[in-house]
C-alpha positions in Angstrom: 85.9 113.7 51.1 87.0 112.8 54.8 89.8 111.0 55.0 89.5 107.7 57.3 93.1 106.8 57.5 93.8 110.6 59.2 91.0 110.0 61.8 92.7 106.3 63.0 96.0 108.0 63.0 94.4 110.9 65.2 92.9 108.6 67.7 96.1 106.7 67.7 98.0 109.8 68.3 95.2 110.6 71.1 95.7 107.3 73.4 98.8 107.2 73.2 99.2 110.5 75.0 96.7 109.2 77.5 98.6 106.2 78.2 102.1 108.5 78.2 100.1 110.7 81.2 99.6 107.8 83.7 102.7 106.1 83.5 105.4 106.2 86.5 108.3 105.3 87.2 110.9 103.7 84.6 109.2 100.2 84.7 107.6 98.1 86.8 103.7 97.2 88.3 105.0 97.6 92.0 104.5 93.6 93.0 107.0 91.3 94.3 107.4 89.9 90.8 107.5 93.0 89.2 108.4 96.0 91.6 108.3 99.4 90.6 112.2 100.6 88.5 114.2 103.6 90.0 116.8 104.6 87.9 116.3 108.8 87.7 115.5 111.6 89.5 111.9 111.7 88.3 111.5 108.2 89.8 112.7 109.1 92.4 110.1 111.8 93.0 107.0 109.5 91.8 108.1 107.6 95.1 108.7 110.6 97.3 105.0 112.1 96.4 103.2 109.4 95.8 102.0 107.9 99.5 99.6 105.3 97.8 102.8 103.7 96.8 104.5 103.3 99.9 103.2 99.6 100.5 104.8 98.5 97.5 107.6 97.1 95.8 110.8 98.9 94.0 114.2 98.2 92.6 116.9 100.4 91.7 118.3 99.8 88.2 120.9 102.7 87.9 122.6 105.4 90.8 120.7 108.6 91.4 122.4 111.8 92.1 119.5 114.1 93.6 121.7 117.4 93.9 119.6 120.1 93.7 116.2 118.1 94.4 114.2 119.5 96.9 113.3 115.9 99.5 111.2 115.2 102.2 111.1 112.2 103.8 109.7 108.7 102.1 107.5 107.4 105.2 105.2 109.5 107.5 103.9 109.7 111.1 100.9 108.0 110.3 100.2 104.2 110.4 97.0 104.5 108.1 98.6 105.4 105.2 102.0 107.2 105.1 104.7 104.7 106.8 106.6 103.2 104.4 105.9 99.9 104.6 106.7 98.3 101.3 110.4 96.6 100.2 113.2 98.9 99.1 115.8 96.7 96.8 118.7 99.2 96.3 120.2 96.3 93.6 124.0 97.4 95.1 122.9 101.0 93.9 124.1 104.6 95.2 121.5 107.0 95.9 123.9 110.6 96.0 123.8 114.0 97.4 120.7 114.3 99.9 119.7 117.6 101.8 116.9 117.9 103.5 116.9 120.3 106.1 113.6 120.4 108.4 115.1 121.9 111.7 111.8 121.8 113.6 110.8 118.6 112.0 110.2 114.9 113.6 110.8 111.6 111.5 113.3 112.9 109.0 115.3 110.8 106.9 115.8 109.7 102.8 113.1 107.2 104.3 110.9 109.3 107.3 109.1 106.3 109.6 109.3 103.0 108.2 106.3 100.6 109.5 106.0 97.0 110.3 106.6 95.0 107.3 109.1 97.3 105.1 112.2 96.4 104.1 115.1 98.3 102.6 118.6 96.6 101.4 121.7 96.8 99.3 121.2 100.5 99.4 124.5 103.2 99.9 123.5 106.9 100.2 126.4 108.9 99.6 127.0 112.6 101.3 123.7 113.1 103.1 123.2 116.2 104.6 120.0 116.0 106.8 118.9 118.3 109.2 115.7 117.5 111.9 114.1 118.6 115.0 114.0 116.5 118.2 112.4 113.1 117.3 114.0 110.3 115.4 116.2 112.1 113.0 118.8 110.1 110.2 120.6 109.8 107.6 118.9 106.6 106.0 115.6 106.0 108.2 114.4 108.3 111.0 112.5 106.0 112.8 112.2 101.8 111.4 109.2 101.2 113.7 109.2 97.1 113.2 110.9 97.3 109.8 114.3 95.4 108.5 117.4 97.2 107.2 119.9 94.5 105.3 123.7 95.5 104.0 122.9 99.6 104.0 125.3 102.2 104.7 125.1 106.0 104.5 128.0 109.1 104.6 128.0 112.3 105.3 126.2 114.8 108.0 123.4 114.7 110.4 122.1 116.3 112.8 119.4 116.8 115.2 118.2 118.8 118.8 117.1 115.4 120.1 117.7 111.6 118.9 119.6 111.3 116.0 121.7 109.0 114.7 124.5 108.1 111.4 121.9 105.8 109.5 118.9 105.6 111.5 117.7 107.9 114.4 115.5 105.1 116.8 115.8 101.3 115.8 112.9 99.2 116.8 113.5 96.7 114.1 116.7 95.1 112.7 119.5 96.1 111.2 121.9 93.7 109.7 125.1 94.1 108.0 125.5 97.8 107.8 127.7 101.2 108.8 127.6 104.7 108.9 130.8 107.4 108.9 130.8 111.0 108.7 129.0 113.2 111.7 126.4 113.0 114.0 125.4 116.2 116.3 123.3 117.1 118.2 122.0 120.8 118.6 121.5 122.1 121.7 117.4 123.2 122.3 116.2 124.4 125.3 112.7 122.9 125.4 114.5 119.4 126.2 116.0 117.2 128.8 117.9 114.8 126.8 119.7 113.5 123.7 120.7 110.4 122.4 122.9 110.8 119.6 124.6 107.7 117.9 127.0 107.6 114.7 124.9 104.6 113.8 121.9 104.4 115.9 120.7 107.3 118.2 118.2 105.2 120.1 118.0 101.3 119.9 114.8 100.8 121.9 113.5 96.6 121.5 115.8 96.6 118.2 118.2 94.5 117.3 121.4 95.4 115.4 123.8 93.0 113.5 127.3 92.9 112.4 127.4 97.0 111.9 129.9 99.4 112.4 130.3 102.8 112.4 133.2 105.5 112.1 133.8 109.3 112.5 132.9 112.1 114.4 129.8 112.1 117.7 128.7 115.0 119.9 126.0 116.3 121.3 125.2 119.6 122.6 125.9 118.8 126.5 123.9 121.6 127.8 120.7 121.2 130.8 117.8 123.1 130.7 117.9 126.3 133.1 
């Protein structure tokens, strides 16, 4: 005789592992209300490969150490779909230990190109090691577009052949209430005329920049083209 409490217990079993397999992050729907939870290392890579998400909202709820985690930028080149325009709330948290090295890459930072509209605050990033091509290269936010930066600060190394700078390579947004200290370079490449290299911004262009500061080491490569 089939047993009918065994079947209910099987197709129990049998949602539940469908609802497991669509879940992200540790919490969250991604609305103002409700933003999306990062608190891990696999959050934190939901957010980093999941572009659809980019317009939306998140909160940390613990620090994140991502030694060893192979990162590329949050925010793309592309205004369609891939600038980050949604609101970072870092909740006073520390994100730790980021390398990403793209030598010959453009819009590199923990946060690549953010767009009109996204916001990122209370967020440290401790010992950053990032390493871009010539355009808009740092250690938070390669290039913040139109976007707002509130009470951020980063440490650590980054460099870059063109503009580069501590926490953000080109500002065309605001930043309030934030610093940056370790180094800034700037490599020395041929194919260009120019650098601008800043320990906190390497190019302010229609940006406007608030109570920041910024110490430790600046140089660029001080070389023309032949």
């Amino acid at each position: 005789m089939f047993n009918t409490n065994r079947k209910v217990l099987a197709i129990t079993g049998l949602v539940l592992c469908l609802f497991s397999s669509v879940s992200a992050y540790s919490g969250g729907s991604g609305e103002p209300n409700d933003p999306y939870q990062i608190g891990t290392v696999s959050d934190w890579n939901d957010l980093m490969n999941t572009s659809a998400d980019w317009n939306k909202y998140f909160i940390m709820t613990a620090d994140v150490d991502l030694q060893g985690v192979t990162l590329t930028p949050v925010g793309k080149d592309n205004p369609v779909v891939a600038n980050f325009t949604g609101v970072f709330d870092g909740n006073n948290h520390i994100i730790r230990n980021v390398l990403i090295n793209q030598p010959g890459g453009s819009f590199v930072g923990l946060f690549g190109y953010v767009g009109s509209g996204g916001q990122i605050r209370d967020l440290g990033v401790e010992n950053v090691n990032i390493t871009g091509g010539y355009y808009k290269v740092g250690g938070l936010v390669g290039f913040n577009q139109q976007g707002i930066i509130n009470d951020c600060y980063v440490t650590g190394v980054v460099s870059s052949t063109g503009i580069g700078g501590g926490l953000v390579g080109q500002n065309g947004g605001i930043i309030n209430g934030c610093y940056a200290t370790g180094t800034v370079s700037g490599r020395y490449s041929s194919q260009y005329d120019y650098q601008c290299i800043g320990g906190l911004v390497g190019n302010n262009q229609f940006g406007t920049i608030n109570s920041c500061y910024v110490t430790g080491t600046v140089g660029g490569a001080n070389q023309s083209r032949s």
